[in-house]
C-alpha positions as a printed NumPy array, in Angstrom:
array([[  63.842,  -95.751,   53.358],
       [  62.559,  -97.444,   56.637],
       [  63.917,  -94.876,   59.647],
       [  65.498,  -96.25 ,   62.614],
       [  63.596,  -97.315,   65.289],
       [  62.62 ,  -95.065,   68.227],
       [  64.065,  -95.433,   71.72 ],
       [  61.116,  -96.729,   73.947],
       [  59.223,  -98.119,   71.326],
       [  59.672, -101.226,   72.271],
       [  61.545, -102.447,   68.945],
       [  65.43 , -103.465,   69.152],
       [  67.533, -101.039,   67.557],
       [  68.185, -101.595,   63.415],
       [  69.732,  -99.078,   60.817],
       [  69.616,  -99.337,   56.788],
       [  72.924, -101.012,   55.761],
       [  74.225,  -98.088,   53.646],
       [  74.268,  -96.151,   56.973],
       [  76.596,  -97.987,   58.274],
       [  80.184,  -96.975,   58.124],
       [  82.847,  -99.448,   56.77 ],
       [  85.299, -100.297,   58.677],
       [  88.971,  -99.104,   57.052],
       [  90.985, -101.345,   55.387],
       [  93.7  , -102.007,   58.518],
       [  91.069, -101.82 ,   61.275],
       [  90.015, -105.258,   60.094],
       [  93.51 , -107.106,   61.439],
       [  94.662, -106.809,   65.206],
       [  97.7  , -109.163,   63.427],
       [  97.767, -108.969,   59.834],
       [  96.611, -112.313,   57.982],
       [  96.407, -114.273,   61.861],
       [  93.45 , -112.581,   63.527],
       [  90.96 , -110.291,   63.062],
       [  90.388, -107.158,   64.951],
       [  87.511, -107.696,   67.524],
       [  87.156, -111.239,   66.578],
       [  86.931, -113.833,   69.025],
       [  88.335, -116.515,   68.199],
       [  90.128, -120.032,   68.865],
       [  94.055, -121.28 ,   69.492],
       [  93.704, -124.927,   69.145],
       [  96.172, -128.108,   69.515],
       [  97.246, -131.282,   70.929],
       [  98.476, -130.686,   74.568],
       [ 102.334, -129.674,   74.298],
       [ 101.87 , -128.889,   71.182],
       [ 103.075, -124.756,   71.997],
       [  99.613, -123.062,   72.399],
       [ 100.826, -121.05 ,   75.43 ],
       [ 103.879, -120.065,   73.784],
       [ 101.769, -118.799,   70.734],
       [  99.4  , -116.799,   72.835],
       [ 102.28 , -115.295,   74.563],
       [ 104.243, -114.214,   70.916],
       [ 100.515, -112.717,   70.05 ],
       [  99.86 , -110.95 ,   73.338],
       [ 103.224, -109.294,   73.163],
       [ 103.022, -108.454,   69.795],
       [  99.793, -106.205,   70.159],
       [ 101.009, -105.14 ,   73.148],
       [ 104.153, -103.717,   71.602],
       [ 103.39 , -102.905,   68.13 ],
       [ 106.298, -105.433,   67.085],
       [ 105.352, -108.082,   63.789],
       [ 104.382, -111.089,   65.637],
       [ 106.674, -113.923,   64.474],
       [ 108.79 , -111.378,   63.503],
       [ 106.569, -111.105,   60.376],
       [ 103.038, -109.729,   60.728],
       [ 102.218, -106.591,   61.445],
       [  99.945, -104.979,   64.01 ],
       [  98.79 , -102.112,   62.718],
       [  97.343, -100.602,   66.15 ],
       [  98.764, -101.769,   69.12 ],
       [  97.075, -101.655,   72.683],
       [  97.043, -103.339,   76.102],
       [  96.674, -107.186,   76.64 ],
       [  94.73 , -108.49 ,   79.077],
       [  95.435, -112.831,   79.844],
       [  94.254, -115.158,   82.056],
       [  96.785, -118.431,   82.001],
       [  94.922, -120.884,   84.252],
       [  97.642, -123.67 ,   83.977],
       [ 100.495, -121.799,   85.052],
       [ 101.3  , -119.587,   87.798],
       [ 102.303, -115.478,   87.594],
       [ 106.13 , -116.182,   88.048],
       [ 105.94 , -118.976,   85.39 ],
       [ 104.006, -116.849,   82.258],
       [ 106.565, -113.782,   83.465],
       [ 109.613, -116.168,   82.711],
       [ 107.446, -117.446,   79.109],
       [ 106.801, -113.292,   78.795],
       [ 110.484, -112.28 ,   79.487],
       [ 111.58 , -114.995,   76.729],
       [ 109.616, -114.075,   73.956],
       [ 110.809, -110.116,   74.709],
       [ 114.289, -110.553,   74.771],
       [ 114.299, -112.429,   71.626],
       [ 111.979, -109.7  ,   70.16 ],
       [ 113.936, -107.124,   71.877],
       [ 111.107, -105.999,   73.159],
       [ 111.203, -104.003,   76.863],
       [ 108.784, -105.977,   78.749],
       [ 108.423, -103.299,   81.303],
       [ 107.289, -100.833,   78.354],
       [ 104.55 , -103.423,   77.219],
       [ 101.46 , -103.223,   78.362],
       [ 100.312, -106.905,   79.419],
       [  98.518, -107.658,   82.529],
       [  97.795, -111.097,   84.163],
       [  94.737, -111.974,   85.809],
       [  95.684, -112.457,   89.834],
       [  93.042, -115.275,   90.249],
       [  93.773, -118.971,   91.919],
       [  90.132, -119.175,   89.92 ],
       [  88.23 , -118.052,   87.066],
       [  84.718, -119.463,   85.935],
       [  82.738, -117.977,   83.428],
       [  80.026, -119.441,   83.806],
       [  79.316, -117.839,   87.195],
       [  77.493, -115.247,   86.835],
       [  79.344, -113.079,   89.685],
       [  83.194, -113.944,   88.155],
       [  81.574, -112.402,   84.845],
       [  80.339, -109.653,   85.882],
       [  83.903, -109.268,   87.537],
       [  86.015, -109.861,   84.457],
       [  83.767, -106.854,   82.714],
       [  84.889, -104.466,   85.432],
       [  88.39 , -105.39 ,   85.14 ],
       [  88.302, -105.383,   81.112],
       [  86.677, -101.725,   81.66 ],
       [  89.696, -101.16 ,   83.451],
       [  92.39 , -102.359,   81.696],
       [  90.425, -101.389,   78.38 ],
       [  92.58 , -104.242,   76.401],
       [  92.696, -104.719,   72.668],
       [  93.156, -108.579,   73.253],
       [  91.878, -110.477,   76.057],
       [  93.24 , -113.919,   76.181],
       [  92.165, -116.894,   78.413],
       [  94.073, -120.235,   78.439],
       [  92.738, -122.834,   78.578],
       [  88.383, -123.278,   78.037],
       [  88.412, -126.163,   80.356],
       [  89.942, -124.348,   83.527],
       [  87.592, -121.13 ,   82.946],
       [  83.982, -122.967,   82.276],
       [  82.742, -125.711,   84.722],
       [  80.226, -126.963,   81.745],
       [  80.565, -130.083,   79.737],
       [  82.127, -128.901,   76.633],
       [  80.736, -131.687,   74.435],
       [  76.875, -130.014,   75.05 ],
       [  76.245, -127.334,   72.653],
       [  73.566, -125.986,   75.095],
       [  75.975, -125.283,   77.841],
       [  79.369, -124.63 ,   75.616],
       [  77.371, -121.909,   73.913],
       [  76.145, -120.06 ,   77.075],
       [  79.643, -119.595,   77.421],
       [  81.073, -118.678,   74.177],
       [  77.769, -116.3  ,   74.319],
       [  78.872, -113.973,   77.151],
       [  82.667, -114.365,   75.56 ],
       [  80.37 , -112.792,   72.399],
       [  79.127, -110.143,   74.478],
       [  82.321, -109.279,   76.028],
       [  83.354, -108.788,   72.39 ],
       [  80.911, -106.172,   70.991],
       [  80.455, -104.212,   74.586],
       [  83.807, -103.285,   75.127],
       [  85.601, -103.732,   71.515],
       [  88.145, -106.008,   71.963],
       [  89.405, -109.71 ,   70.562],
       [  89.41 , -112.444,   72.353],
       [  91.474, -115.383,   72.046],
       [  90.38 , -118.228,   73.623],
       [  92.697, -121.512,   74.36 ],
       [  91.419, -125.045,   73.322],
       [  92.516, -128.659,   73.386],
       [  92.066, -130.947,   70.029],
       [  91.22 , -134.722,   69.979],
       [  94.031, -137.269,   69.059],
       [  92.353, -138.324,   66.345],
       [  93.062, -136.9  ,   63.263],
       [  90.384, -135.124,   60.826],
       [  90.703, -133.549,   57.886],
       [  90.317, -129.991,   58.958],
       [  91.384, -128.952,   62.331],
       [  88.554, -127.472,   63.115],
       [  86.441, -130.343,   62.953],
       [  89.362, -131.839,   65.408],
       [  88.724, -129.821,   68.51 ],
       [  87.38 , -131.469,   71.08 ],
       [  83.889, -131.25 ,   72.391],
       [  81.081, -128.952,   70.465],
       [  81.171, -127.581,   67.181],
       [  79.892, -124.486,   68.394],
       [  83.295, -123.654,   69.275],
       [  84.468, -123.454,   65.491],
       [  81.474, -122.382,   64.343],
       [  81.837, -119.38 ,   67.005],
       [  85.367, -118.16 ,   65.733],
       [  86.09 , -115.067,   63.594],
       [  89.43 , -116.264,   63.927],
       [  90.695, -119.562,   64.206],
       [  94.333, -120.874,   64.73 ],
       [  95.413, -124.505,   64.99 ],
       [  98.787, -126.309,   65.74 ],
       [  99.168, -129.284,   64.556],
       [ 102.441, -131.516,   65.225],
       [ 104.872, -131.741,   62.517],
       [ 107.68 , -134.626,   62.471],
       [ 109.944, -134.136,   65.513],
       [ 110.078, -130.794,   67.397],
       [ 107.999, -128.715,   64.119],
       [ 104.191, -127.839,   63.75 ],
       [ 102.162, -127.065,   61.316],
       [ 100.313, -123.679,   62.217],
       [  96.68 , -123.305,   59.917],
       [  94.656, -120.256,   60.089],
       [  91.041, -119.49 ,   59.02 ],
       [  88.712, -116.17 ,   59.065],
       [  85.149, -115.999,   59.21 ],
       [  85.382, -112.616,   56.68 ],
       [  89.352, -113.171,   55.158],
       [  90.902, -116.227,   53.191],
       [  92.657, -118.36 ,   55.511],
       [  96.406, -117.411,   55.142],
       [  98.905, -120.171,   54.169],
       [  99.999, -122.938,   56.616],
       [ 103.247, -122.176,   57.99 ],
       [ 105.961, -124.857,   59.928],
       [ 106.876, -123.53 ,   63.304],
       [ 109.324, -124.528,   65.92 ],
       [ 110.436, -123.242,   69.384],
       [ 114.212, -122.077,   69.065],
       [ 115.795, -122.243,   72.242],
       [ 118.038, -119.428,   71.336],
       [ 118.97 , -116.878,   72.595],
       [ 115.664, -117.249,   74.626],
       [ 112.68 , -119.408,   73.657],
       [ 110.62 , -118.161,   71.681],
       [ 108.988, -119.674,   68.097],
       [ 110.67 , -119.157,   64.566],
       [ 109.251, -119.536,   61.41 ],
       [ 110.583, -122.535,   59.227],
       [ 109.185, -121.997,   55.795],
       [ 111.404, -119.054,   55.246],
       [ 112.445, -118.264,   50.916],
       [ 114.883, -121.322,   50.077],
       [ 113.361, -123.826,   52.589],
       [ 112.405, -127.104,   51.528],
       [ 108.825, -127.329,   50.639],
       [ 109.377, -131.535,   50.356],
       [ 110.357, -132.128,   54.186],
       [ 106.335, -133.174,   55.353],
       [ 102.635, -132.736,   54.63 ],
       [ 101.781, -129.099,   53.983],
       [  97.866, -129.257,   54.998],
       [  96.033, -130.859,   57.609],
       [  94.039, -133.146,   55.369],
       [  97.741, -134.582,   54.053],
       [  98.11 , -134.821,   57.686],
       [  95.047, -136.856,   58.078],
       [  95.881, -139.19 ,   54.984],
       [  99.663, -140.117,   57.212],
       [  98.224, -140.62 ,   60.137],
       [  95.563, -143.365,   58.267],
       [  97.702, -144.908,   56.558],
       [ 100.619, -145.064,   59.585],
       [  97.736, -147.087,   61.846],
       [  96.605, -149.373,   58.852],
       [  98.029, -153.009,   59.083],
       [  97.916, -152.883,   55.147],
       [  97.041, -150.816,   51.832],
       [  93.589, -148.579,   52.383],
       [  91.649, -148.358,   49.137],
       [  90.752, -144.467,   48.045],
       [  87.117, -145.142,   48.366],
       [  87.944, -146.174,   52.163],
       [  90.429, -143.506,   52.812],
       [  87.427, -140.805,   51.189],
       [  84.786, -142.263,   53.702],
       [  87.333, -142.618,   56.904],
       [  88.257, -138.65 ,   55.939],
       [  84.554, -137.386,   55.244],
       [  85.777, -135.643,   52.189],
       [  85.279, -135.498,   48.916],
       [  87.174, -137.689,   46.414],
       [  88.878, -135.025,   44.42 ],
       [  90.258, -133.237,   47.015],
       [  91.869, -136.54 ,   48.836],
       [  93.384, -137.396,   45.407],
       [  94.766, -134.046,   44.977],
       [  96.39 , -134.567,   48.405],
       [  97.71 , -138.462,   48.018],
       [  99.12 , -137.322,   45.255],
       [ 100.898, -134.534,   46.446],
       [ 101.87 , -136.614,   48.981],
       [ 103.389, -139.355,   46.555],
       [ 104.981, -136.929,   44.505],
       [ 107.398, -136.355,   47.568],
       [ 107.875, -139.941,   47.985],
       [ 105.877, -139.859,   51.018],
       [ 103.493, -142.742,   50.124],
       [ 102.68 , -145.016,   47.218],
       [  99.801, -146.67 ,   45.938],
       [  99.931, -150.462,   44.658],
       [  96.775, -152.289,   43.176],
       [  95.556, -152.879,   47.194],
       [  95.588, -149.247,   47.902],
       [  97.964, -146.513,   49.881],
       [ 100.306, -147.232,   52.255],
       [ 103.335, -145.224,   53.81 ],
       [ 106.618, -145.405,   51.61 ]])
């Protein structure tokens, strides 16, 4: 077997794979079945589409040990560390004092901290070296920063420049042992995975360990899709914010709710929002190549789709019902 390599020698460090200890089975969720411990990873949506209020649920949740949603666990929980750039301190401690008193959760016993900065730009070399002093402070197990427009004064459609980023976000990551879950914006226009609809590079999907995505659902509900870079992605779940007896988000696809009410996947999604801006019928073969997908799978999901009287094909094509 090929030993490890000296220190000095001049070679980076390697070991034989079989040295390596596994991690244990629960170490590999910081929230069961919605994100991976020390993953990085991406919260995507529309704007107003409850990405704030769905970092907040998470950072309270590993900050308190409670089930996030009131449904998955965290099996270790430890400080949070967030950055909201779009609101102020006295704003994300009213969003923060919401989510614990419907958890009833003491937010005075949770450990979350908010960056005290008018500013925060990661790609200044100074402001990162600043956030590693305060993350060896605070030692989170999350670090959260909302949104990647306010925090990176790059354009996020170059891959060069987004990845520089996302990079030191990387390094962040494996030097101090934490997850990080970073806010992003989607397009309007829809795609058949979510991923594909966030806006700018692909580097920022292609980055993720863990990936969440909001997508709007009908009036007031959203579809919330999850993906892992070493899990199956869990199944979609509708979500809504209650306003009772403090805001916070509730599940809606609870035992005994109606499974018929709207699209259940993002690509069924896709197919609506198609056919809802098409003047007339849209052939299968036209829907397949407007979709980039493959022709099985967009028949599997039209026909879910007509099977709950949600559209209906005629001898032009599909249109809504």
């Amino acid at each position: 077997m090929q030993q490890p390599s000296e220190k000095g020698d001049g070679a980076l460090p390697f070991r034989h794979v079989a040295s390596v200890e596994p991690a244990p089975a629960k170490a590999r969720w910081l929230v069961e079945s919605l994100w991976a411990a020390s993953g990085v990873g991406i919260l995507g949506g529309l704007p107003k589409c409850l990405k704030t209020w769905l970092a907040t649920e998470l950072s309270l949740a590993v900050a308190s040990g409670r089930p996030a949603l009131g449904r998955f666990q965290v099996p270790a929980a430890g400080p949070v560390l967030v950055y909201a750039a779009e609101d102020d301190l006295p704003s994300m401690r009213t969003r923060f004092q919401a989510v614990a008193d419907a958890r009833q959760v003491p937010l005075r016993d949770a450990p979350v901290y908010l960056v005290d900065v008018a500013l925060l730009h990661l790609d200044d070399k100074a402001q990162l070296r600043a956030l590693h002093r305060t993350v060896e402070k605070v030692r989170p197990r999350l670090l959260v920063l909302d949104p990647f427009v306010r925090i990176a004064r790059v354009d996020e459609n170059s891959a060069q420049e987004v990845s520089a980023v996302l990079g030191s976000l990387r390094a962040l990551q494996r030097q101090h042992d934490l997850a990080v879950l970073l806010v992003h914006h989607m397009r309007k226009s829809p795609s058949p995975h979510p991923g594909q609809q966030l806006r700018g590079s692909s580097d920022f999907a292609a980055w993720s360990d863990s990936a969440l995505y909001l997508v709007r659902q009908g009036a007031g509900g959203f579809l919330l899709c999850g993906e892992h870079r070493g899990a199956p992605a869990p199944p979609s779940l509708r979500v809504r914010l209650d306003p009772d007896p403090s805001p916070h988000l509730v599940l809606d696809d609870a035992p005994g709710a109606d499974p018929a009410d709207g699209p259940d996947s993002p690509l069924q999604q896709a197919v609506l929002e198609r056919l809802r801006l098409a003047a007339r019928p849209v052939p299968t073969n036209e829907l397949r190549d407007l979709l980039k997908v493959r022709k099985a799978t967009l028949l599997d999901a039209l026909h879910d789709l007509a099977a709950r009287s949600l559209v209906r094909h005629d001898t032009l094509g599909w249109c809504m019902k």
